[in-house]
C-alpha positions as CSV (number, residue, x, y, z in Angstrom):
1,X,-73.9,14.2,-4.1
2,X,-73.9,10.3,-5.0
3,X,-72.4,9.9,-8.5
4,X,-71.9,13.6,-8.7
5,X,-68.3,15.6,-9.0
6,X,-66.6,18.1,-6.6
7,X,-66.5,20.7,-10.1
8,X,-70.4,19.8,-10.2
9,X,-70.9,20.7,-6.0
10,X,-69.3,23.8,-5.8
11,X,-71.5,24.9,-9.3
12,X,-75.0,23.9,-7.5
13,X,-73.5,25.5,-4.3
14,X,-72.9,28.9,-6.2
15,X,-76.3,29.0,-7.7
16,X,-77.6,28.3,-4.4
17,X,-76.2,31.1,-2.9
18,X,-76.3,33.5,-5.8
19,X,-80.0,34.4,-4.9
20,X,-79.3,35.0,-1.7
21,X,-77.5,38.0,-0.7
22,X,-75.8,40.7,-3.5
23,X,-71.6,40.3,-3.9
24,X,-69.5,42.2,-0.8
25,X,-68.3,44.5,-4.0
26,X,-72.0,45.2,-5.0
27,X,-72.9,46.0,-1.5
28,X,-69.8,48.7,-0.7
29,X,-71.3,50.0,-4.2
30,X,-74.6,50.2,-2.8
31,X,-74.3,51.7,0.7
32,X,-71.7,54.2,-1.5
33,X,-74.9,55.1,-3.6
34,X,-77.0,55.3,-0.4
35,X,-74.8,57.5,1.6
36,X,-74.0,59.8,-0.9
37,X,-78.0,60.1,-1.5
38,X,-78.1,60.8,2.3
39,X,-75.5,63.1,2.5
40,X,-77.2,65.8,0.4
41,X,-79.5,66.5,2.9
42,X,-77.3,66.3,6.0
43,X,-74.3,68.3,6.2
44,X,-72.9,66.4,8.4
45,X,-72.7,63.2,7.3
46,X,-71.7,65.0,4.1
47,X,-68.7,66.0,6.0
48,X,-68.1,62.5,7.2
49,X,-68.5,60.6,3.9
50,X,-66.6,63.0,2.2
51,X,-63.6,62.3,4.8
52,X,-64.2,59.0,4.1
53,X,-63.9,59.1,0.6
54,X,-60.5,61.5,1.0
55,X,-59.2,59.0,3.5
56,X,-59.9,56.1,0.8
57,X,-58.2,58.2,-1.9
58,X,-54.8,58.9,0.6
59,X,-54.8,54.8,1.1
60,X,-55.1,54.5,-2.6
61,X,-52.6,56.6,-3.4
62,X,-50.1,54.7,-0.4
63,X,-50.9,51.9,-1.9
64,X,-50.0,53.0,-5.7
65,X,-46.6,54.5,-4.3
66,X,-46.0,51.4,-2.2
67,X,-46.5,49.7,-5.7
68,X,-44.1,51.7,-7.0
69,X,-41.7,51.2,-4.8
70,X,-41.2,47.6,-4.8
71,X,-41.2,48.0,-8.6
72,X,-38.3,50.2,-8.5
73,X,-36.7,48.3,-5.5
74,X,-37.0,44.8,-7.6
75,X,-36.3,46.4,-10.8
76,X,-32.4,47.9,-9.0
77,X,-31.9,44.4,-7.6
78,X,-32.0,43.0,-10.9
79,X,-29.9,45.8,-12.7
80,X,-27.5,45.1,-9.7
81,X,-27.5,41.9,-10.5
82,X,-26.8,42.0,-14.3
83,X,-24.1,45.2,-13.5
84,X,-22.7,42.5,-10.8
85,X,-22.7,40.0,-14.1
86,X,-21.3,42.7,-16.2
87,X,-18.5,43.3,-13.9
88,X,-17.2,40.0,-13.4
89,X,-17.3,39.5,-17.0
90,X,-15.2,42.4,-17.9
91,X,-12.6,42.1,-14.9
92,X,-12.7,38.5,-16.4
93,X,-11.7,39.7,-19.8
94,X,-9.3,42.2,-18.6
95,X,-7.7,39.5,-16.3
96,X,-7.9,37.2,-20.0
97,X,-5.9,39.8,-21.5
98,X,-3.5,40.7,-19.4
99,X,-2.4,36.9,-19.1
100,X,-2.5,36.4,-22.7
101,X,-0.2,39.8,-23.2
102,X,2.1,38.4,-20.2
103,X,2.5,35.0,-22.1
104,X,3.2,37.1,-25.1
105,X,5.8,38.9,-23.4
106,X,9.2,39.2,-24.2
107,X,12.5,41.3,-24.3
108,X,14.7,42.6,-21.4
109,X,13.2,44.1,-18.8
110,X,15.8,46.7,-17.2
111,X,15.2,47.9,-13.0
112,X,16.8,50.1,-10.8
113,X,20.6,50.2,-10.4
114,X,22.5,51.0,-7.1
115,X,25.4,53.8,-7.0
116,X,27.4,55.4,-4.4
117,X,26.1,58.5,-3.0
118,X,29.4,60.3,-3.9
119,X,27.9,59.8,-8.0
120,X,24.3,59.8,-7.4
121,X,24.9,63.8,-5.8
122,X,26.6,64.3,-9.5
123,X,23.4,63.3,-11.2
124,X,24.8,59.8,-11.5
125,X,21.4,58.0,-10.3
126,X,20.3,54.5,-10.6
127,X,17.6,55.5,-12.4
128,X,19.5,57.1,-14.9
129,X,21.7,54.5,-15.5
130,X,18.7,52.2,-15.7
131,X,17.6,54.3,-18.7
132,X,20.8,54.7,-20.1
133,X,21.3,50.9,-20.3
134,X,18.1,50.3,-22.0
135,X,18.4,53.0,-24.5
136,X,22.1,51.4,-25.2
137,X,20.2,48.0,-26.0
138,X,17.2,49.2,-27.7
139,X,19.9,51.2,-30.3
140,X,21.6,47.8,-30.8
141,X,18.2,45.8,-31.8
142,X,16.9,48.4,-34.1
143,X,20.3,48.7,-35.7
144,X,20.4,45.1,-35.9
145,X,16.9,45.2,-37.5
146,X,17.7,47.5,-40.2
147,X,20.5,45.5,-41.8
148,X,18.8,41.9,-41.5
149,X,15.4,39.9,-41.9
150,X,15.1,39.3,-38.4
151,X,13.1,41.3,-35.6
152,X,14.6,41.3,-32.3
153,X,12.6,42.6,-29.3
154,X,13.5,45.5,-27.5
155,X,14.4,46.8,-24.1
156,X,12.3,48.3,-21.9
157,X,12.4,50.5,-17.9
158,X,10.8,48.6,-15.6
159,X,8.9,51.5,-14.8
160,X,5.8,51.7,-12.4
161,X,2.7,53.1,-13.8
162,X,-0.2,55.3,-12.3
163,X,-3.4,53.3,-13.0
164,X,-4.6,51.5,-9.4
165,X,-7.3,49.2,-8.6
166,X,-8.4,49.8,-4.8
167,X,-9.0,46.1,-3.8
168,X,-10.1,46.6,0.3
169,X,-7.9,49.7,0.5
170,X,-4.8,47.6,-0.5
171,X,-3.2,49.8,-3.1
172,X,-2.4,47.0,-5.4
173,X,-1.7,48.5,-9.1
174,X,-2.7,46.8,-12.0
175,X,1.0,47.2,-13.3
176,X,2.0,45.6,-10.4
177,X,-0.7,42.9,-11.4
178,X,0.7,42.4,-14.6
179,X,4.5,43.0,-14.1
180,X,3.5,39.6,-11.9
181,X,1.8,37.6,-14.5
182,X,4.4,38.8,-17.1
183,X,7.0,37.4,-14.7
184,X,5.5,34.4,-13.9
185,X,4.2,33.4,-17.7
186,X,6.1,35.9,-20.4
187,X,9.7,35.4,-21.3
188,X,11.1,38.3,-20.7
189,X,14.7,39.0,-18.7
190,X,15.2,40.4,-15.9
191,X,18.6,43.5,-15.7
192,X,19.9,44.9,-12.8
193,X,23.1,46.1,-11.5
194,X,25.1,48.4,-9.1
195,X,27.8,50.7,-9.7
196,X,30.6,50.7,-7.8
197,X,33.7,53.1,-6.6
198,X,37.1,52.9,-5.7
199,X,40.5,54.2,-5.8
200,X,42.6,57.2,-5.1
201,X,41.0,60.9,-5.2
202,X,41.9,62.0,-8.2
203,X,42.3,58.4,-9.5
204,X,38.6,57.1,-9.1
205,X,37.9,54.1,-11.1
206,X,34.4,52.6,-11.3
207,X,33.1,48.7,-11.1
208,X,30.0,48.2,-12.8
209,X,27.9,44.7,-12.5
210,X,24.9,43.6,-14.7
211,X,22.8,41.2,-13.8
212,X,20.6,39.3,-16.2
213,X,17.8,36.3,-15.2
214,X,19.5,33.3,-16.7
215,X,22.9,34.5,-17.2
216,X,26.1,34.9,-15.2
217,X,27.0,38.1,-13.6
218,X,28.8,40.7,-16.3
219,X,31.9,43.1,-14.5
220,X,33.5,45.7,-16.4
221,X,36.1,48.1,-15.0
222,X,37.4,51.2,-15.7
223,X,38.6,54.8,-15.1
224,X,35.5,57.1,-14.2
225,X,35.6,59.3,-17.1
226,X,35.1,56.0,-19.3
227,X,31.6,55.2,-17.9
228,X,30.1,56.0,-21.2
229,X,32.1,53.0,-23.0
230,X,31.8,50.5,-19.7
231,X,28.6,51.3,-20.4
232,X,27.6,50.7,-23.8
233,X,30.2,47.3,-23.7
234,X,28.2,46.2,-21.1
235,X,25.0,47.0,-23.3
236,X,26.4,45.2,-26.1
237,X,27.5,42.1,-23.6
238,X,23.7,41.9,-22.2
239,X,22.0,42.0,-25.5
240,X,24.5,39.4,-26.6
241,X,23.3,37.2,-23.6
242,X,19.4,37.9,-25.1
243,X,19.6,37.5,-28.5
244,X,23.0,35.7,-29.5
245,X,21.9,35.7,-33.1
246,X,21.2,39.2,-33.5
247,X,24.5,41.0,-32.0
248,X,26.0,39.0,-34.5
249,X,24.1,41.1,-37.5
250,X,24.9,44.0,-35.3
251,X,28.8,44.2,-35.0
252,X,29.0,42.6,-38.4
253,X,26.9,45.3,-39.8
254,X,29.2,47.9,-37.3
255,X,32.1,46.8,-39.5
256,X,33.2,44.6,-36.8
257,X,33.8,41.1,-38.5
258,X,36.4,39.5,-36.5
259,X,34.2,40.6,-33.1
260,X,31.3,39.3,-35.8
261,X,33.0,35.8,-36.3
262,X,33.6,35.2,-33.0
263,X,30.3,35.6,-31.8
264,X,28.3,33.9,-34.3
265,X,31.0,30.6,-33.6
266,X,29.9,31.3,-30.0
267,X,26.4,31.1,-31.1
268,X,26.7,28.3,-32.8
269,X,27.8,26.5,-29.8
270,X,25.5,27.7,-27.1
271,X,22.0,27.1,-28.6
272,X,19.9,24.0,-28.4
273,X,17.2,23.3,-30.5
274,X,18.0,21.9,-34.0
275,X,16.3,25.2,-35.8
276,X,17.8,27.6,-33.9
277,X,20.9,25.7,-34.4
278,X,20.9,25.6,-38.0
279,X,19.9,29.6,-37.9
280,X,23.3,29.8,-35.7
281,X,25.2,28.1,-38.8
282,X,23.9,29.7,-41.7
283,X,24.5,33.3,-39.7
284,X,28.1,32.2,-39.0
285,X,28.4,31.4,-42.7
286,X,26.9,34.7,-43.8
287,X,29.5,36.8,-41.7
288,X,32.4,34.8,-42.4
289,X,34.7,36.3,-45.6
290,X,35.9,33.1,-47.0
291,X,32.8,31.6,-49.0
292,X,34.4,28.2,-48.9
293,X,34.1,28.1,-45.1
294,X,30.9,30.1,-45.6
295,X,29.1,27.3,-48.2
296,X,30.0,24.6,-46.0
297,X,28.4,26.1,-43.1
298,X,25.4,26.5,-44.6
299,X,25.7,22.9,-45.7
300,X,25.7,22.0,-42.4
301,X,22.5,24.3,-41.3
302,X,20.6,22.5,-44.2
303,X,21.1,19.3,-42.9
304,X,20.1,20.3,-39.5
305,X,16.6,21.6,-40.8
306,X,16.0,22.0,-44.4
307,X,12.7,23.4,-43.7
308,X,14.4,26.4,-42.3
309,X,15.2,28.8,-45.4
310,X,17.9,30.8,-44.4
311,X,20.4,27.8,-45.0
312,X,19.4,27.7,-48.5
313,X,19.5,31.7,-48.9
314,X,23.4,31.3,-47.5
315,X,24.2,28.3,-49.8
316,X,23.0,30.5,-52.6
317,X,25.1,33.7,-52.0
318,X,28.1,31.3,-51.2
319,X,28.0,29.9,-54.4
320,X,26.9,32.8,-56.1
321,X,30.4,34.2,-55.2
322,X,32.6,31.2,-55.6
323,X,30.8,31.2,-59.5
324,X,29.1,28.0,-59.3
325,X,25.9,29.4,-61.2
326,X,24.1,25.6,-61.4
327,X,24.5,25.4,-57.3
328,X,22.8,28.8,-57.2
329,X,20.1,28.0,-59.2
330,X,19.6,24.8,-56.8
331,X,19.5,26.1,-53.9
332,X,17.3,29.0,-54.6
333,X,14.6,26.9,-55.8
334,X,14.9,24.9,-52.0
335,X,14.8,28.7,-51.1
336,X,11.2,29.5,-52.8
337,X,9.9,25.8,-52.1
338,X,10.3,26.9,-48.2
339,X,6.9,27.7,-45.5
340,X,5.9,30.6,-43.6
341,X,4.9,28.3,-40.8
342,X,8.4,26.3,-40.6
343,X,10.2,29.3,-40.1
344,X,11.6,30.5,-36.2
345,X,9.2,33.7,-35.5
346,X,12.3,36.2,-35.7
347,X,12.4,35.0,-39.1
348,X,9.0,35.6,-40.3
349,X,8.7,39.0,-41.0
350,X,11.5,38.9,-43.7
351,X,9.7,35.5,-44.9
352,X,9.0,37.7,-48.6
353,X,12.3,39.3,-48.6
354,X,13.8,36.0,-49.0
355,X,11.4,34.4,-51.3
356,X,12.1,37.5,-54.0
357,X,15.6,37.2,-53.6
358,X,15.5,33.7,-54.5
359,X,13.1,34.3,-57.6
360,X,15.5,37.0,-58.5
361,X,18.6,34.2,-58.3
362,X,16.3,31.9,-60.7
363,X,15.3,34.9,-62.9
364,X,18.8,35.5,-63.6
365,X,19.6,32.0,-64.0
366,X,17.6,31.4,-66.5
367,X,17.4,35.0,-68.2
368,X,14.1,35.5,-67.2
369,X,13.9,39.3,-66.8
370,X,10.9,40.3,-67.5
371,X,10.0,38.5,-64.5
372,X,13.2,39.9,-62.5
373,X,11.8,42.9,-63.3
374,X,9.2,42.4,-60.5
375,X,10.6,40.5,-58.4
376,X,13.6,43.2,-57.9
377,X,11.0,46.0,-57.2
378,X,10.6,44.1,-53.8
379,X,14.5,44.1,-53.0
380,X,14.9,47.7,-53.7
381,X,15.7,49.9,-50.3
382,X,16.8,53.0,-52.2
383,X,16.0,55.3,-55.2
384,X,19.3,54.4,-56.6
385,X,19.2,50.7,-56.1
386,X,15.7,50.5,-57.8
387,X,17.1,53.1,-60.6
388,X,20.1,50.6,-61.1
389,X,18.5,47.4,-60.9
390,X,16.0,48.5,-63.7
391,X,19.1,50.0,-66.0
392,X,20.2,46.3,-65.0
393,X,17.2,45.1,-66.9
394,X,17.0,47.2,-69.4
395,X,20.8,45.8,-70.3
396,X,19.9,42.5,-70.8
397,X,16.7,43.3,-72.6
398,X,18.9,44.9,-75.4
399,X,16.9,48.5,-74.2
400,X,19.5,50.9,-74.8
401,X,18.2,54.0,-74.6
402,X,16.4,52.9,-71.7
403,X,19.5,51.6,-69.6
404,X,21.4,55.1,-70.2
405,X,18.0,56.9,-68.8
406,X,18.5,54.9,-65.6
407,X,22.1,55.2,-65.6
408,X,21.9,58.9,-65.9
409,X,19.1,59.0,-63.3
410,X,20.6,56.3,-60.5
411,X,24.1,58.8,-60.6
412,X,22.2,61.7,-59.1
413,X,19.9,59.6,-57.0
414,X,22.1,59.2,-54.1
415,X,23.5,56.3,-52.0
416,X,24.7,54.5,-54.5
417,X,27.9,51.9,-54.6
418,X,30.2,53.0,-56.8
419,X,31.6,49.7,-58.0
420,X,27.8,48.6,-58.7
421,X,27.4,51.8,-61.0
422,X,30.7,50.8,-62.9
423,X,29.7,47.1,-63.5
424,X,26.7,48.4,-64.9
425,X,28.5,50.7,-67.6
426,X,30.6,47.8,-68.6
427,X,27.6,45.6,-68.8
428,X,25.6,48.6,-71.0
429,X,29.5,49.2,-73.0
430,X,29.7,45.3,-73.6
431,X,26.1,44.9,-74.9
432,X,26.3,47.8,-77.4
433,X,29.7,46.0,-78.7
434,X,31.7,49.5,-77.4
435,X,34.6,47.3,-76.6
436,X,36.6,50.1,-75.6
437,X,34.3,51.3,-73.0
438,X,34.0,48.4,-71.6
439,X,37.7,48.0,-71.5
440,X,38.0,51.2,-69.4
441,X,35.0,50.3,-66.8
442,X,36.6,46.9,-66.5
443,X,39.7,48.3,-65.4
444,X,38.3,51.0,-63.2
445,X,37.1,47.7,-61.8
446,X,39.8,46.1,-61.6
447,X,42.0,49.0,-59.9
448,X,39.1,49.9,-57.3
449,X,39.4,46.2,-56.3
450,X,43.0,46.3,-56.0
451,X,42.9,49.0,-53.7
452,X,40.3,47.8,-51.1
453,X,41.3,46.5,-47.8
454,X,42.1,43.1,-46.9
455,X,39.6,42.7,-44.5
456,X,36.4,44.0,-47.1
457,X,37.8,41.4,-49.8
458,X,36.3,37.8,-49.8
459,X,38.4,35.2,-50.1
460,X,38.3,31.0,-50.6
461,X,40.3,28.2,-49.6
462,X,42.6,29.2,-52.7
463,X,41.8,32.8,-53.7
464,X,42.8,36.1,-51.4
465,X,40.2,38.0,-53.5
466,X,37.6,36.2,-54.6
467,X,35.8,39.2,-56.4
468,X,38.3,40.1,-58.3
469,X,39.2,36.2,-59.7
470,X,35.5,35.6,-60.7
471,X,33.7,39.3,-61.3
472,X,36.4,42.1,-62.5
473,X,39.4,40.2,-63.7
474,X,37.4,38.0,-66.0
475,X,35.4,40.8,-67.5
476,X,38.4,42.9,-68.2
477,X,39.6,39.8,-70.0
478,X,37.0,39.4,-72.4
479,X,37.1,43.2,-73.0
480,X,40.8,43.3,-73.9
481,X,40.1,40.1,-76.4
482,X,37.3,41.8,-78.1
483,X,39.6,45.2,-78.4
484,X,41.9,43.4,-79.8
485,X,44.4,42.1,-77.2
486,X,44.1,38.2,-77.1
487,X,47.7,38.1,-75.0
488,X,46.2,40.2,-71.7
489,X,43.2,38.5,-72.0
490,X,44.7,35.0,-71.7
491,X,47.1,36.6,-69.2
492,X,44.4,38.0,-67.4
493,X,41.9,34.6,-67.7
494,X,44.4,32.2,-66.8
495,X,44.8,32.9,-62.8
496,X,40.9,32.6,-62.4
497,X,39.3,29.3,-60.9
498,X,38.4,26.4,-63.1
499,X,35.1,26.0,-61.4
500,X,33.5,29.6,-61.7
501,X,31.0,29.5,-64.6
502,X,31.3,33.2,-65.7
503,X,35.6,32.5,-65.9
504,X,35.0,29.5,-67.8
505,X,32.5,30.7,-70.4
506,X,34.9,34.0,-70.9
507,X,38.2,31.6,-71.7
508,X,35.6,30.1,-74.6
509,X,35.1,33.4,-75.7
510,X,38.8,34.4,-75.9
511,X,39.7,31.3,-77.4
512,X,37.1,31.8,-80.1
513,X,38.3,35.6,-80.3
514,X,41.6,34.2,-81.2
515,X,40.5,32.0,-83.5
516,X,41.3,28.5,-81.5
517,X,37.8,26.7,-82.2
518,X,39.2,23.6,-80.6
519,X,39.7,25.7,-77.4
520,X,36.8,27.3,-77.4
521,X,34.7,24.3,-77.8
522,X,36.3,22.6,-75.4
523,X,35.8,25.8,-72.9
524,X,32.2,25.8,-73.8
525,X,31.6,22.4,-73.1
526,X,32.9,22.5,-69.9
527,X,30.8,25.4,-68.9
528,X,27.5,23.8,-70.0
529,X,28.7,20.7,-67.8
530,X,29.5,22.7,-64.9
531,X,26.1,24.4,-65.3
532,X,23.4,22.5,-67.4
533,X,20.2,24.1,-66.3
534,X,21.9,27.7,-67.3
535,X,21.5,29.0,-70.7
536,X,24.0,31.7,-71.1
537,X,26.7,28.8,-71.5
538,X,24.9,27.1,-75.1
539,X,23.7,31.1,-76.2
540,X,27.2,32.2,-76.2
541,X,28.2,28.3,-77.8
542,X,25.7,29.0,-80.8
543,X,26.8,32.5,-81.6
544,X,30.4,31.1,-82.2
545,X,29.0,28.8,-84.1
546,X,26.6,31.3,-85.9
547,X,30.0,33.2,-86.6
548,X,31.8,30.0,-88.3
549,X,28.5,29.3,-90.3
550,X,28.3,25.8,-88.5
551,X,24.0,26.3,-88.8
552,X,22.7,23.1,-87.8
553,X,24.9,23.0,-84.4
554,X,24.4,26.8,-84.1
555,X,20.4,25.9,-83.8
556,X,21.3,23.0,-81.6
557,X,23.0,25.2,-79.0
558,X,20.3,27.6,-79.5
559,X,17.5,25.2,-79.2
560,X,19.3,23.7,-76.5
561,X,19.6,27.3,-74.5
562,X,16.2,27.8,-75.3
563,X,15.1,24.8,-73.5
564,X,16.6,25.7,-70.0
565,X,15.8,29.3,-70.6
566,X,12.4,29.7,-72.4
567,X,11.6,33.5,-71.6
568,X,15.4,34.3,-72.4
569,X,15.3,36.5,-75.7
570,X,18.9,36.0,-76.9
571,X,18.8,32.5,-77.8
572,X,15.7,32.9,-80.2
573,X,17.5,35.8,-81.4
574,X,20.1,33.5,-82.3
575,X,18.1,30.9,-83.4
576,X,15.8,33.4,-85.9
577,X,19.2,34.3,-87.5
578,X,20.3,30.8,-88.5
579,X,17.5,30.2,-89.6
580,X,17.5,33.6,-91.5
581,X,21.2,32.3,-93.5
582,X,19.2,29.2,-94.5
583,X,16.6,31.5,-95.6
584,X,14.0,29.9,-93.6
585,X,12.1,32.7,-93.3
586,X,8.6,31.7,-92.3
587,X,10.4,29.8,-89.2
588,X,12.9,33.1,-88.5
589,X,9.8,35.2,-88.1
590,X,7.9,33.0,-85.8
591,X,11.2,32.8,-83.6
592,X,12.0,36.1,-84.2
593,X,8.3,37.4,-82.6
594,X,8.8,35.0,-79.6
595,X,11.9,36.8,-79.0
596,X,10.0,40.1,-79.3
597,X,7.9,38.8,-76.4
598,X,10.7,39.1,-73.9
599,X,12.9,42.2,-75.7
600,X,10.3,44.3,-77.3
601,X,12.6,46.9,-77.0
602,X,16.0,45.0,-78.9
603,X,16.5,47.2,-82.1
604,X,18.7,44.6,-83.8
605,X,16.1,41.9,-83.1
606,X,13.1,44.0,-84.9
607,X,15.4,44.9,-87.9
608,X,16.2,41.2,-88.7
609,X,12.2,40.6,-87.8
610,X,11.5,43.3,-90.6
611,X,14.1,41.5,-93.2
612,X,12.8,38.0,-92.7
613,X,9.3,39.7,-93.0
614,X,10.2,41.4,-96.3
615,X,11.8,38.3,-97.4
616,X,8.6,35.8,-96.7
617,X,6.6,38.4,-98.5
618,X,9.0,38.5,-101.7
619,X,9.3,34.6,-101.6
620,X,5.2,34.6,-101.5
621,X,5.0,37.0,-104.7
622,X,7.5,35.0,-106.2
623,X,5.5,31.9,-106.1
């Protein structure tokens, strides 16, 4: 095998052997063949090979279900294997979510009370009282909900459940898993308590405790029949402990405002964190009557985080209501300007209903209603409100016949605020230049005002009712001047504060009604300084003007209105008809059509349109 291979050996080996002797499979054929052959003539070795070839059929067979069997054996262990997988996966995933929903948790968590015997045999249970006080707090947070942007979480029994994993016959629950995990990575608070008895027979008077993780033990005393009202005080002092922020929405919206005060100032104190702090101001400011107090305190929420929006919201209701229209422009557009993502998650969920109600303050700044028509139908909570605010619209788009339909509508909708259905008939008297309706919804004002409590009146550091000072008073004053009676109306006007926009921009209007153009140019300036990015100020300027035939400074004003209010109509109404008198009629109809863009409805506006029209054409023929 010199210079040969192993591969080349074994070959000249095979062929070696191949002639020697027939394969072992070949030869089993063979003797197969042979005995068969032989069988057919010898019965007995018939009987033998065909045992044989029974036997050899049986082992076969054996052998096929021994096959099968380790098949099916390796085929569980694998889908015991991947079920083993499957298992760990899921309780791995269920263990996931449970931990993520007990980091997510939050609230009050109320457990069993203790009681005497004496009340428990009276149906006076711990359990009982256990669901009482945590139906009690519950109430309070969805009240609370209803009359604010915030969501505050609810109460809840700590109450076992019937689900339970048998883990080597232990017992263990998966609610006792997760009450665990919730108590060791949610945020919720713990409530427990005992009630206690004593005294006399006959005199029994009861001691109950609360208990809350975090907080110091609450006692509250008295008589055994006044267990309902121990009860819900100590509901209201727990929640308090929870959620400072919101039982302040909730006695103030109760009608509670001293009780309100007090516990936003104690809110305001307590809390930490520079945004929660400046939430604490701006709620303090929103439930305290004097604006004065209430714009400073919103001032002071601002500067603590002026990403927060609700300190910009309060600075612009404050001024709103102490008449400085040029403040509440400003702050409303800090309002808008604020982020989803910067706001305190209590907050979020009324994120929009802030961000229309500061686009409604600019729409109304500006006299933009066409978009305040939109941006209201978000406010809206009731048919009447939305049937109102759209008569509101209609108003001061010059629609008349539209803002009676609402009007008509909104007093058999329901629900609706009295005084808010009067202004609005002054405003729809005063547009139509029905002086003496307007005279008699003014004072209906007036006298509804007069006769409201002290405690529902807003005040300032210098006015017992602000309301009436910069709403009512003023608006009956301009009505009596334009009836006719200049001496109330200055009577009336004089008492009202120097810095209110609307007060100042109504003693131009008298002045100008009596005649004093000095006076009334001097009261319109003012105005305009006081509010500069507001356009009713210059409007009301140019019509004065308009009346004296003073054109060029009547377009000024207008112009100038026009400017800082481009989608308001009434200054291009005004504008049109100056240049109308200095029968400039090309340039009256194209200010005239603007105007029709944002009062398609404003009769007077489409006659003078149609004049100017008729004017242009005769001045074309003419030529």
């Amino acid at each position: 095998m010199t210079g040969g291979s192993f591969k080349g050996a074994t070959a000249a080996e095979a062929e070696d052997t191949a002639g020697s002797a027939p394969p072992v499979g070949a030869a089993d054929a063979m003797a197969a063949v042979a005995a068969f052959e032989a069988a057919k003539s010898d019965p007995t070795l018939a009987q033998a090979a065909t045992a044989y070839f029974l036997e050899q059929i049986r082992l076969v067979d054996l052998q096929r279900i021994r096959l099968k069997q380790l098949l099916l054996k390796e085929r569980l262990r694998t889908g015991l294997k991947i079920c083993l997988a499957l298992l760990v996966t899921l309780f791995g995933a269920f263990l996931a979510m449970l931990m993520i929903d007990a980091a997510g948790a939050k609230g009050m968590v109320v457990a069993g009370f203790s009681v005497p015997r004496s009340l428990a045999e009276h149906g006076i249970t711990g359990d009982v009282l256990a669901q009482d006080l945590a139906s009690r707090m519950t109430a309070i947070s969805r009240f609370a909900n209803l009359h604010s942007i915030t969501q505050s979480e609810e109460a809840r029994l700590d109450e076992p459940k019937s689900v339970r994993l048998a883990v080597a016959s232990t017992g263990l629950s998966l609610d006792d898993a997760g009450r665990f995990l919730r108590k060791q990575l949610g945020q919720e608070r713990g409530v427990t308590g005992d009630l206690r008895e004593f005294g006399a027979v006959g005199e029994e008077r009861i001691q109950l405790s609360v208990r809350m993780t975090g907080a110091d033990p609450m006692v509250l005393e008295g008589a055994l029949p006044d267990l309902d009202r121990v009860m819900q005080e100590a509901a209201e002092r727990a929640f308090a402990e929870f959620d400072p922020a919101t039982i302040v929405i909730y006695l103030d919206a109760k009608g509670r405002a001293a009780e309100a005060l007090a516990a936003a100032e104690r809110g305001a104190q307590l809390t930490s964190s520079r945004k929660v702090r400046a939430n604490a101001y701006a709620l303090w400011g929103a439930v305290d009557s004097d604006m004065s107090r209430s714009l400073k305190r919103a001032e002071i929420a601002i500067a603590l985080d002026p990403s927060l929006m609700v300190g910009w919201w309060q600075g612009s209701i404050a001024s709103a209501r102490l008449g400085h229209s040029e403040a509440v422009l400003n702050y409303a557009r800090h309002q808008v300007q604020s982020r989803l993502e910067d706001q305190l998650p209590a907050l979020r969920a009324g994120y929009q209903r802030v961000l229309a109600d500061g686009r409604k303050a600019i729409d109304l700044c500006q006299g933009d209603f066409q978009h305040l028509a939109s941006d209201q139908s978000s406010l809206t909570e009731t048919e009447a409100e939305r049937l109102i605010g759209e008569a509101e619209i209609a108003t001061h788009q010059h629609d008349r016949v539209l803002a009676a339909q609402k009007i008509s509508l909104a007093e058999f909708a329901g629900s609706l605020n009295a005084k808010r259905l009067l202004r609005q008939r002054w405003a729809a008297a005063a547009e139509s230049g029905d002086w003496a309706a307007a005279r008699s919804f003014a004072q209906a004002l007036v006298d509804a005002q007069n006769e409201s409590p002290p405690g529902q009146k807003m005040t300032s550091d210098d006015q017992a009712d602000l309301e009436l000072m910069t709403v009512d008073q003023p608006q009956l004053a301009l009505a009596l001047a334009m009836s006719g009676d200049i001496e109330g109306a200055i009577a009336l006007i004089a008492p009202t504060p120097l810095d209110c926009y609307l007060c100042v921009r109504i003693r131009a209007r008298i002045a100008a009604a009596s005649g004093d153009n000095s006076a009334a140019d001097h009261w319109f300036a003012e105005a305009v300084r006081q509010a500069p990015s507001i356009p009713y100020a210059e409007t009301e300027w140019g019509a004065v003007l308009l009346a004296r035939s003073d054109m060029d400074r009547a377009i000024s004003k207008f112009y100038a209105a026009h400017t800082v209010g481009p989608h308001f109509a009434d200054p291009l109404k005004g504008w049109g008809d100056a240049l109308a008198h200095q029968l400039r009629w090309k340039e009256a109809i194209a200010v005239y059509d603007e105007a029709l863009t944002y009062a398609p409805n404003w009769a007077e506006l489409r006659s003078a349109l149609g004049e100017a029209v008729q004017h242009e054409d005769t001045h074309k023929e003419s030529r």
